[in-house]
N, CA, C and O atoms as CSV, one atom per row, in Angstrom:
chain,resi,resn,atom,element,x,y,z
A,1,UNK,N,N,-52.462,9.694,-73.545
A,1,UNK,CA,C,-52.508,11.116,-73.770
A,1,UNK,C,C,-53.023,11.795,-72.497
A,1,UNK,O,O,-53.897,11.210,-71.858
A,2,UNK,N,N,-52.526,13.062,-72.041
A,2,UNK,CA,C,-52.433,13.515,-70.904
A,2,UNK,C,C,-53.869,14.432,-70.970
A,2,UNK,O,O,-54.173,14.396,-72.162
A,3,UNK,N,N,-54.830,15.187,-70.293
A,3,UNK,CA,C,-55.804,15.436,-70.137
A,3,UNK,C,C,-55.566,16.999,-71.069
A,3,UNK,O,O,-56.308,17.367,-71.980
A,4,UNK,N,N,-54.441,17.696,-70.600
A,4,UNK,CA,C,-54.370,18.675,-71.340
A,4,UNK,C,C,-53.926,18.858,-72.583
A,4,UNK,O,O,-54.342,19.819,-73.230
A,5,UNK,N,N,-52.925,17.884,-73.167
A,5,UNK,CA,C,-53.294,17.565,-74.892
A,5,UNK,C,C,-54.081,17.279,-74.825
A,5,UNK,O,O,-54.765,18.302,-74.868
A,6,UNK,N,N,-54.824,16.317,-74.707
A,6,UNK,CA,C,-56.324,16.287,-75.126
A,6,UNK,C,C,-57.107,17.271,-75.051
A,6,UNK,O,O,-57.481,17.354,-76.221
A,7,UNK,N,N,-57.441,17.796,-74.690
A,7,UNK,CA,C,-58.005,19.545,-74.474
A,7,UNK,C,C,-57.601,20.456,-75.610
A,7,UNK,O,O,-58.277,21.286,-76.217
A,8,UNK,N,N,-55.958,19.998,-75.796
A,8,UNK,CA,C,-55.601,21.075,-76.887
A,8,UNK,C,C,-55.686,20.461,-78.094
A,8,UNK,O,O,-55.464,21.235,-79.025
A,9,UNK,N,N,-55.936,19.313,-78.418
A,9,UNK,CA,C,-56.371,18.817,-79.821
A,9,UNK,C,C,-57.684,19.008,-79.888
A,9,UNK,O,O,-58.080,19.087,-81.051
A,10,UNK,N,N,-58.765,19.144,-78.818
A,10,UNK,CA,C,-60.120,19.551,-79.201
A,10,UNK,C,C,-60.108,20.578,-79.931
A,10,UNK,O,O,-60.659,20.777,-81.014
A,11,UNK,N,N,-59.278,21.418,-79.130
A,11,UNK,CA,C,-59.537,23.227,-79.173
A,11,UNK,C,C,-58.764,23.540,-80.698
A,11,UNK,O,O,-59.026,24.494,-81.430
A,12,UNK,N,N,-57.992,22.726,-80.895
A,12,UNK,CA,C,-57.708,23.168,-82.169
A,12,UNK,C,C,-58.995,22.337,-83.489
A,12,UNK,O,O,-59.327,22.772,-84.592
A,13,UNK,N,N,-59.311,21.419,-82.978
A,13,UNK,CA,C,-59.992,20.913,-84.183
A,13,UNK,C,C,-61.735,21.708,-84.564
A,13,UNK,O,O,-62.550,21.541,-85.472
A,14,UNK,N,N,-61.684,22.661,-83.231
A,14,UNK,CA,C,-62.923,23.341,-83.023
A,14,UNK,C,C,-62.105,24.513,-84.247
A,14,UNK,O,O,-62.456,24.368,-85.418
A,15,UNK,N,N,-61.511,25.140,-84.070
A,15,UNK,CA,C,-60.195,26.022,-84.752
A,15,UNK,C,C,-60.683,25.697,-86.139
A,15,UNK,O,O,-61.351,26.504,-86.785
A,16,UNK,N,N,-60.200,24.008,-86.779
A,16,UNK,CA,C,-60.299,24.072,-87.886
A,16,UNK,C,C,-61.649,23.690,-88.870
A,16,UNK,O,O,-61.926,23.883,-90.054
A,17,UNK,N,N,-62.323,23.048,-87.723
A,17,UNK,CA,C,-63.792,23.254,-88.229
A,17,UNK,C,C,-64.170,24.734,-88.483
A,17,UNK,O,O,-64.434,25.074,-89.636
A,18,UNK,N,N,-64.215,25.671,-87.432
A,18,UNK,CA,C,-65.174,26.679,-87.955
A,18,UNK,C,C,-64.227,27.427,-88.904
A,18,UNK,O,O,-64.825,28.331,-89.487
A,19,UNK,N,N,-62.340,27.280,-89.388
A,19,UNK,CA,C,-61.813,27.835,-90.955
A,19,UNK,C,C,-62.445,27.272,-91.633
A,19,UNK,O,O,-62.953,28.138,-92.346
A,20,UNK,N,N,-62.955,25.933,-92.068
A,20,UNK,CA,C,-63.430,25.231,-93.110
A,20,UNK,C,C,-64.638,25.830,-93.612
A,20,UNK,O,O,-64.826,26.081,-94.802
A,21,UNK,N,N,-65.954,26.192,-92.106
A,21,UNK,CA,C,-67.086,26.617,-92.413
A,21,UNK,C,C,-66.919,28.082,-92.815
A,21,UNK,O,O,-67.469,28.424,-93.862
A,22,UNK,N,N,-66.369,28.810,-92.257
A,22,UNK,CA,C,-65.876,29.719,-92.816
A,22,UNK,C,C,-65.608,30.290,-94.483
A,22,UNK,O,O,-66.014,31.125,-95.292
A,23,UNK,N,N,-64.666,29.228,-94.324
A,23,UNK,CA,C,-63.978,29.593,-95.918
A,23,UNK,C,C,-65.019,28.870,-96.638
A,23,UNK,O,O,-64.601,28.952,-97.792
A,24,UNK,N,N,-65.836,28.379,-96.676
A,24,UNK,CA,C,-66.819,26.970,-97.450
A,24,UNK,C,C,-67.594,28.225,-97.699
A,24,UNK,O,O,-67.603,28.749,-98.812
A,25,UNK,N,N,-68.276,28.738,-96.621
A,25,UNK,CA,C,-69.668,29.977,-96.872
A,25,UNK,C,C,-68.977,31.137,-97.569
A,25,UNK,O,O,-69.450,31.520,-98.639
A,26,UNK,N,N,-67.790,31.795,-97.010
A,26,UNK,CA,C,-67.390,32.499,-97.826
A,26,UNK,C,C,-67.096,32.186,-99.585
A,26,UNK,O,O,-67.654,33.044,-100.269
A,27,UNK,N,N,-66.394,31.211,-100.349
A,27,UNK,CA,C,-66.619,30.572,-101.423
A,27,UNK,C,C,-68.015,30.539,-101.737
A,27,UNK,O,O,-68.433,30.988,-102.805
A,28,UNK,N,N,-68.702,30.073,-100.938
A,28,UNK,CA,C,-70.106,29.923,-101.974
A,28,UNK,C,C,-70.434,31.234,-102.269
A,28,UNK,O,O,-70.338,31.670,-103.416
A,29,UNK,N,N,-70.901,32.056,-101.114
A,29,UNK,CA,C,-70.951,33.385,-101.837
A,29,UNK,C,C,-70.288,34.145,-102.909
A,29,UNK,O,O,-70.956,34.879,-103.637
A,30,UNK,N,N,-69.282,34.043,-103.022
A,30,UNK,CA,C,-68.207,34.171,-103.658
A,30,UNK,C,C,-69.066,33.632,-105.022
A,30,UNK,O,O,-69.821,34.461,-105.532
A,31,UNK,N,N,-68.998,32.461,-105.555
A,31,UNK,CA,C,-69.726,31.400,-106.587
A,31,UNK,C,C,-71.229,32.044,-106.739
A,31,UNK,O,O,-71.539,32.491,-107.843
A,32,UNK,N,N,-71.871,32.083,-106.001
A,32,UNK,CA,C,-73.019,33.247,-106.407
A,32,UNK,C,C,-72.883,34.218,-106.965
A,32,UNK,O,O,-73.623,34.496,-107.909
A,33,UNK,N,N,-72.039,34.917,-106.616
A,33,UNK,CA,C,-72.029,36.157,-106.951
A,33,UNK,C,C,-71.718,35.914,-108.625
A,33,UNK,O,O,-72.446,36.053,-109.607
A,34,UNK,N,N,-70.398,35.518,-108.489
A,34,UNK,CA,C,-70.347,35.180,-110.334
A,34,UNK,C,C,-70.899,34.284,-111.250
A,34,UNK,O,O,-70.468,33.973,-112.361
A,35,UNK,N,N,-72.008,33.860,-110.602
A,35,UNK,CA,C,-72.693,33.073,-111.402
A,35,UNK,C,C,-74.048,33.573,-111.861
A,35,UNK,O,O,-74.557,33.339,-112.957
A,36,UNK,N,N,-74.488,34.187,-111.020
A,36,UNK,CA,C,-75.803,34.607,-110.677
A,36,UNK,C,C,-76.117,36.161,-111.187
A,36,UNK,O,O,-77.079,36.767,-111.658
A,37,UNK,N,N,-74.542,36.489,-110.764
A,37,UNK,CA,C,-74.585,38.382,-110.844
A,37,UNK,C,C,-74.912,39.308,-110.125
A,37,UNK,O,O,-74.430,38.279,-109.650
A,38,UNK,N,N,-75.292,40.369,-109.368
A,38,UNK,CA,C,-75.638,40.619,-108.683
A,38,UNK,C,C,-76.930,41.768,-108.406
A,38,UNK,O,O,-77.121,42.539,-107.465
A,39,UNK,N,N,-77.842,41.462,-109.878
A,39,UNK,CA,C,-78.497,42.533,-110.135
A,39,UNK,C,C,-80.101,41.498,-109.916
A,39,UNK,O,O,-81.205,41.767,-110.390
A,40,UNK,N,N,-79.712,40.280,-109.035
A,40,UNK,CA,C,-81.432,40.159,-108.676
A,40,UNK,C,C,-81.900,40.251,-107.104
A,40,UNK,O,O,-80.962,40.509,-106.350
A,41,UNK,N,N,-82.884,40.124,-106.617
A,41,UNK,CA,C,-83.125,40.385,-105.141
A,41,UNK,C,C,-82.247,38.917,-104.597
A,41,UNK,O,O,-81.284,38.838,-103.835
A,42,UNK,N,N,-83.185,37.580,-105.492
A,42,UNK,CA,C,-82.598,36.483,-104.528
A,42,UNK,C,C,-81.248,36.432,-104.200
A,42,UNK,O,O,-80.926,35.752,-103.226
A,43,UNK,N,N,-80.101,37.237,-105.057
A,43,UNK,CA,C,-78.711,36.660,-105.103
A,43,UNK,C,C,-78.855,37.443,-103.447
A,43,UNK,O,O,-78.450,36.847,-102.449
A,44,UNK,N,N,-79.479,38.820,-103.370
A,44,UNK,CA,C,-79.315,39.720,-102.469
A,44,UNK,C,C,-78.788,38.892,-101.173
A,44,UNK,O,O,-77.743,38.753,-100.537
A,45,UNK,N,N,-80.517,38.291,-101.158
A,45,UNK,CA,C,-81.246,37.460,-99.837
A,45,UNK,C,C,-80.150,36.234,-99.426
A,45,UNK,O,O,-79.662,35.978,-98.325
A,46,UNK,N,N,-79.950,35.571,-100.752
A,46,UNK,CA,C,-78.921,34.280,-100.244
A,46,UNK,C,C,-77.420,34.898,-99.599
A,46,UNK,O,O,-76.777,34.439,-98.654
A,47,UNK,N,N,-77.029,36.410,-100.680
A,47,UNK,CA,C,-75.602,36.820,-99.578
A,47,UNK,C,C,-76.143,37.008,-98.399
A,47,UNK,O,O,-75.398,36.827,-97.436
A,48,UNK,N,N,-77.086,37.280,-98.227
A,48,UNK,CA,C,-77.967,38.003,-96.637
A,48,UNK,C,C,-77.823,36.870,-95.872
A,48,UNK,O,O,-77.048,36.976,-94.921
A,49,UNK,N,N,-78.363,35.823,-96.038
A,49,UNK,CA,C,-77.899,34.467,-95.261
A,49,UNK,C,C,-76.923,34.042,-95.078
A,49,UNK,O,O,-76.336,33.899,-94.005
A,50,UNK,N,N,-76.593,33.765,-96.159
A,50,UNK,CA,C,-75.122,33.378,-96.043
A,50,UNK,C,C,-73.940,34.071,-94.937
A,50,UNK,O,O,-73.464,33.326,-94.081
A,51,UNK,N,N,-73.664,34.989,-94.979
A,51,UNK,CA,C,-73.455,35.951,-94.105
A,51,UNK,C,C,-73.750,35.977,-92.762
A,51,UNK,O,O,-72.859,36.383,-92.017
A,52,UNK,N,N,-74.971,35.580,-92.206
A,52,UNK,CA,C,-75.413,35.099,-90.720
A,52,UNK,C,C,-75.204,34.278,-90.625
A,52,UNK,O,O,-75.167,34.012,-89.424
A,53,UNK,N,N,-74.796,32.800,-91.708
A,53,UNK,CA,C,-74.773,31.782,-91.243
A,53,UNK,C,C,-73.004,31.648,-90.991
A,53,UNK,O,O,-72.413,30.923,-90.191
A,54,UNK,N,N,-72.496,32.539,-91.896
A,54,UNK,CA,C,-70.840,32.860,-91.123
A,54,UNK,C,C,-70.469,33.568,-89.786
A,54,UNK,O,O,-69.397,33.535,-89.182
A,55,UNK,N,N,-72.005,34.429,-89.376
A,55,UNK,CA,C,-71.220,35.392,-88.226
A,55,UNK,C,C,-71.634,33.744,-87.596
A,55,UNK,O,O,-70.660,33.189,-87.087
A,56,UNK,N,N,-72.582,33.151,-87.581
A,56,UNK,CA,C,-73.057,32.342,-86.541
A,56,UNK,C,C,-71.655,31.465,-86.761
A,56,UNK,O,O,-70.821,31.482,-85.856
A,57,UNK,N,N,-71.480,30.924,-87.620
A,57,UNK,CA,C,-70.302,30.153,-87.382
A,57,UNK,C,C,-68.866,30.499,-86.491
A,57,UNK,O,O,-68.211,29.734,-85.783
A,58,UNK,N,N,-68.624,32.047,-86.827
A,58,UNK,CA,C,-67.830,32.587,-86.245
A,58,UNK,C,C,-67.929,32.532,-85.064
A,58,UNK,O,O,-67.020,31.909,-84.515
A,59,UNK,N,N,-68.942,33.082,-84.218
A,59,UNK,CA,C,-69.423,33.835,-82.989
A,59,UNK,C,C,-69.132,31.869,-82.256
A,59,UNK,O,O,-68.502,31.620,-81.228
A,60,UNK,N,N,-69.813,30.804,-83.182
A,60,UNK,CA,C,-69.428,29.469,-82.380
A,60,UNK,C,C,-68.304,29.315,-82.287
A,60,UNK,O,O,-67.770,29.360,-81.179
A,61,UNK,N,N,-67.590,29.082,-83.432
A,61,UNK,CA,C,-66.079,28.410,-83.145
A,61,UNK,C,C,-64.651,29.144,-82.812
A,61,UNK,O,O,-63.524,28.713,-82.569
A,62,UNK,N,N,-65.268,30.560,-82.920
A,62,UNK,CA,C,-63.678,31.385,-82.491
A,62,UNK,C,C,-63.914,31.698,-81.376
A,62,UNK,O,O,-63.272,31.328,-80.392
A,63,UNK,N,N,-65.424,32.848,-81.380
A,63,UNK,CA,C,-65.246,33.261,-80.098
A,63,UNK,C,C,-66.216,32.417,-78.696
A,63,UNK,O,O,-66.495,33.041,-77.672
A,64,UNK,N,N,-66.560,31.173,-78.876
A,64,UNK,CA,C,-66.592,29.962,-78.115
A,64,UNK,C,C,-67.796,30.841,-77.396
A,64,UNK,O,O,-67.657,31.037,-76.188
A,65,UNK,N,N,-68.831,31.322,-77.973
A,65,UNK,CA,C,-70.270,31.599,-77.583
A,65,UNK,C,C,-71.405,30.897,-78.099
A,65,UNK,O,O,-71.794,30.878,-79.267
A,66,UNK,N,N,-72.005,30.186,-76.870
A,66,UNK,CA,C,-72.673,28.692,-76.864
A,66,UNK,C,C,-73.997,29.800,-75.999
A,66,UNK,O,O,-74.198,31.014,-75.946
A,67,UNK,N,N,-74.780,28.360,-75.331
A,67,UNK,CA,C,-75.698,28.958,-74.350
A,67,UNK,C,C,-75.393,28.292,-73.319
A,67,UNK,O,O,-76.187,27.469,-72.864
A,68,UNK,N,N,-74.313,28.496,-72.814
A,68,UNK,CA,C,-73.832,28.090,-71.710
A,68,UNK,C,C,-73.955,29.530,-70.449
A,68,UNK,O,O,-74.137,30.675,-70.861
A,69,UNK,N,N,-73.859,29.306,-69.360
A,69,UNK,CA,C,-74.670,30.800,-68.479
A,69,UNK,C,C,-73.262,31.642,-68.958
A,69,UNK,O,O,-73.425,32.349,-69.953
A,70,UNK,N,N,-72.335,31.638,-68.547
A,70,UNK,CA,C,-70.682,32.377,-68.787
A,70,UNK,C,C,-71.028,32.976,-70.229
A,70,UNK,O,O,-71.322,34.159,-70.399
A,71,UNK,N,N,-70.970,32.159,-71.098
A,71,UNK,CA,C,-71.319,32.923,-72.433
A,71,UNK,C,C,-72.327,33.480,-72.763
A,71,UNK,O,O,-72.212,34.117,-73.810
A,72,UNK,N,N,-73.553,33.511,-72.161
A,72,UNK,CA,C,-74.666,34.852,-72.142
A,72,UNK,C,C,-73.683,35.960,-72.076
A,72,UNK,O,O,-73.514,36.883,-72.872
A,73,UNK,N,N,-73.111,35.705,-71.049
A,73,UNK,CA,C,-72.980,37.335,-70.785
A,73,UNK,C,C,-71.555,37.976,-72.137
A,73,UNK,O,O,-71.282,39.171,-72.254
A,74,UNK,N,N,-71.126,37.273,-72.661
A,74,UNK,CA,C,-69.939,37.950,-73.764
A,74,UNK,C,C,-70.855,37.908,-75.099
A,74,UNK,O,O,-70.587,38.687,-76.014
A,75,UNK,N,N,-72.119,36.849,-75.230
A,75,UNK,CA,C,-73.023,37.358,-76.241
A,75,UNK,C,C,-74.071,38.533,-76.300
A,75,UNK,O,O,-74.658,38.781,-77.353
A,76,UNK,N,N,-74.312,39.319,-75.036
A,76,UNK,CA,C,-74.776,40.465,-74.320
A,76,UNK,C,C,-73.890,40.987,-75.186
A,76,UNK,O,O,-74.118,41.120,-76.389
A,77,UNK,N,N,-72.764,41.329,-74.572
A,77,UNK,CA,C,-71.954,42.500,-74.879
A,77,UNK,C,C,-71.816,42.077,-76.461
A,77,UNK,O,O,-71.699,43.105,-77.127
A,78,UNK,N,N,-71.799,41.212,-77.059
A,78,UNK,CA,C,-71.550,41.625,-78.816
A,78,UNK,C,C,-72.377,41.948,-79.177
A,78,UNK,O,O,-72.255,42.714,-80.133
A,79,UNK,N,N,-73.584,41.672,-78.777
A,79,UNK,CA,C,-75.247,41.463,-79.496
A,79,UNK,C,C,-75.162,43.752,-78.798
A,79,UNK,O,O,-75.635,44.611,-79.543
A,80,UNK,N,N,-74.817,43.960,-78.064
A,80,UNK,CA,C,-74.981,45.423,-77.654
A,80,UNK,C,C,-73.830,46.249,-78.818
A,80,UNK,O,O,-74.094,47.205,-79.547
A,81,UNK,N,N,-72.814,45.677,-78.713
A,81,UNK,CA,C,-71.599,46.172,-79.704
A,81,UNK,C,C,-72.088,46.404,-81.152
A,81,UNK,O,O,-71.653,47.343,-81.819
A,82,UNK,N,N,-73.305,45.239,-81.778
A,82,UNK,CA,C,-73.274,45.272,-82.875
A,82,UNK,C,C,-74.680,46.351,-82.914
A,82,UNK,O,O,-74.814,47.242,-83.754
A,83,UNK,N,N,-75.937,45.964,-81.515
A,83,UNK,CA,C,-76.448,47.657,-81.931
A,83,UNK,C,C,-76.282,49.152,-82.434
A,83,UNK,O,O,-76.790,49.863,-83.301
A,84,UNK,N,N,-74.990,49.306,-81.119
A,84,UNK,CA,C,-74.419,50.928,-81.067
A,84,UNK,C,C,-73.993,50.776,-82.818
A,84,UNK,O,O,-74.449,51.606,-83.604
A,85,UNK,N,N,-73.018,49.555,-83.347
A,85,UNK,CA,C,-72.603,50.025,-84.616
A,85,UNK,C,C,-73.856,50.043,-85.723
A,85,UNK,O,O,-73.633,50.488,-86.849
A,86,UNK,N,N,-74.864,49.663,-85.448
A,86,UNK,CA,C,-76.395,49.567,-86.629
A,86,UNK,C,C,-76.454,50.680,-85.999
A,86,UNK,O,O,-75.247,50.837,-86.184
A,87,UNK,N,N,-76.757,51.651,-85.393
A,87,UNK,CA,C,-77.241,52.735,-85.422
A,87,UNK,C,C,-76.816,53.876,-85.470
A,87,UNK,O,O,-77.488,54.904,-85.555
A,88,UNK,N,N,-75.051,53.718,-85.393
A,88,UNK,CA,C,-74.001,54.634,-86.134
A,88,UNK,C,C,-74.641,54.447,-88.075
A,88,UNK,O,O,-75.320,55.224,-88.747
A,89,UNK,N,N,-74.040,53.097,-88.424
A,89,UNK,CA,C,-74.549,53.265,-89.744
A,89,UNK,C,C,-75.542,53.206,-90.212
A,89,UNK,O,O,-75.307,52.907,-91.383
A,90,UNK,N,N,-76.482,53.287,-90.094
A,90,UNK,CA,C,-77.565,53.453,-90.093
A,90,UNK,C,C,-77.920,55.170,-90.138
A,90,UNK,O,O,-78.089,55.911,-91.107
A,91,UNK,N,N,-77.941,55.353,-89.165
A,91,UNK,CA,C,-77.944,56.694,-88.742
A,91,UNK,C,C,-77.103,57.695,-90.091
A,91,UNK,O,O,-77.574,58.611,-90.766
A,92,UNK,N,N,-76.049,57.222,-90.111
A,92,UNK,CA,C,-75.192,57.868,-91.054
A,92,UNK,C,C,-75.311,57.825,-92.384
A,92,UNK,O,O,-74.751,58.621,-93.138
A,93,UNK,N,N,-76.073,56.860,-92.756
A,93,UNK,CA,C,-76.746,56.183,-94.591
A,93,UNK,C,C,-77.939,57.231,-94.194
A,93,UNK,O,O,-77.845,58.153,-95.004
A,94,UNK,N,N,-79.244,57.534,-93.106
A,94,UNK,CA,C,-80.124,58.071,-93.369
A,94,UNK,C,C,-79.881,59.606,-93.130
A,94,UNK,O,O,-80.777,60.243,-93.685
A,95,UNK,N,N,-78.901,60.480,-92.440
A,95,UNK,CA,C,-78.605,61.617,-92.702
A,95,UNK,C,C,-78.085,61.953,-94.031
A,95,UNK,O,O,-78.519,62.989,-94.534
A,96,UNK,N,N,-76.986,61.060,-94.875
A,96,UNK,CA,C,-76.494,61.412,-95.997
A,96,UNK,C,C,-77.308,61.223,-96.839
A,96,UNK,O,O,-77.399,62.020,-97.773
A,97,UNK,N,N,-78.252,59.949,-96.735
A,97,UNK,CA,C,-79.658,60.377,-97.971
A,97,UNK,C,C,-80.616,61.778,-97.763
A,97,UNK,O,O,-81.080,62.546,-98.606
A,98,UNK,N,N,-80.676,61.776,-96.814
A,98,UNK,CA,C,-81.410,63.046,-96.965
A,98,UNK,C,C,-80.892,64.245,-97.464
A,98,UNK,O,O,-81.406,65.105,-98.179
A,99,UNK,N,N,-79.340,64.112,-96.760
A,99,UNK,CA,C,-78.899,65.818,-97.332
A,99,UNK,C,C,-78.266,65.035,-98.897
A,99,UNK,O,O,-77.250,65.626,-99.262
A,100,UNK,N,N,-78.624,63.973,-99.760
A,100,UNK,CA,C,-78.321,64.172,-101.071
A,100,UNK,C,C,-79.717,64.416,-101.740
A,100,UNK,O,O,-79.729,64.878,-102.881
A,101,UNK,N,N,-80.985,64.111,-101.048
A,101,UNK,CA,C,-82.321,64.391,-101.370
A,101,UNK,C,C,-82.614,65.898,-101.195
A,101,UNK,O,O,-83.547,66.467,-101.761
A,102,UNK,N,N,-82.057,66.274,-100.667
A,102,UNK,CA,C,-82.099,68.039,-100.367
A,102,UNK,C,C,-80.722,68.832,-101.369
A,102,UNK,O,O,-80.762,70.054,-101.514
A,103,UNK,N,N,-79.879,68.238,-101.832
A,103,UNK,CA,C,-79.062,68.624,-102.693
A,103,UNK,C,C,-79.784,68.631,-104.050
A,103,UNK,O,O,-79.717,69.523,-104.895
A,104,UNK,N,N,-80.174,67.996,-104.087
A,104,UNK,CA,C,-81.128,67.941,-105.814
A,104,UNK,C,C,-82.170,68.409,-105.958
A,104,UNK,O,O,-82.464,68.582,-107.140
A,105,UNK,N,N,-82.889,68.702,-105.252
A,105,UNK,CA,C,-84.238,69.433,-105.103
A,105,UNK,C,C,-84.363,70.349,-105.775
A,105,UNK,O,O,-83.520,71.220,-105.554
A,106,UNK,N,N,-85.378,70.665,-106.877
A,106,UNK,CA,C,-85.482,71.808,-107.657
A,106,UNK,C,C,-86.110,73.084,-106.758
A,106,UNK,O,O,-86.866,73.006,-105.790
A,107,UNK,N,N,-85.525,74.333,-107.423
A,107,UNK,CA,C,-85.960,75.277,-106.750
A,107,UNK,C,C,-85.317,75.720,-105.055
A,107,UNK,O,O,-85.733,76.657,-104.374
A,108,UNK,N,N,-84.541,75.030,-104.786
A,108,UNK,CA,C,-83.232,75.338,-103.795
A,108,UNK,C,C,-82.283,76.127,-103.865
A,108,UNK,O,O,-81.432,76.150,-102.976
């Protein structure tokens, strides 16, 4: 086998590891949810994990961000990407609570 199939059977089996982890975490959550329901904190906390433990899976096997020096710098820029968007929504959940806390207010 020539150096570059070999390369491309890695790269795909990296591929189908992180669909598996993927779809595995997604299912379980999934299975929580209807088992559990979704009206206690823990179910909350375990989707809460669960969930990081998919971006983390993601962020490894698709978009091939390790701690290697090259990939600092494309985990910079997501780790900045995903600020600006926490503080769009964010921002946007705490203006609309307020003006629905100022909509109900007696005597307005």
């Amino acid at each position: 086998m020539d150096k570059r199939s070999e390369m491309h059977r890695r790269e795909r089996r990296r591929y189908v590891i992180g669909y598996g982890g993927s779809l595995l975490l997604t299912l379980t959550v999934f299975a929580i949810a209807y088992w559990f329901g979704i009206e206690t904190k823990g179910v909350y906390l375990a989707i809460g994990l669960l969930g990081l433990a998919q971006l983390i899976v993601q962020l490894v096997y698709f978009l091939h961000i390790d701690r290697r020096r090259s990939s600092r710098e494309d985990l910079d820029l997501v780790l900045f990407s995903t600020l600006v968007l926490l503080i769009i929504i964010l921002g946007t959940v705490w203006i609309l609570g307020n003006l629905a806390t100022r909509m109900h207010m007696p005597g307005m």
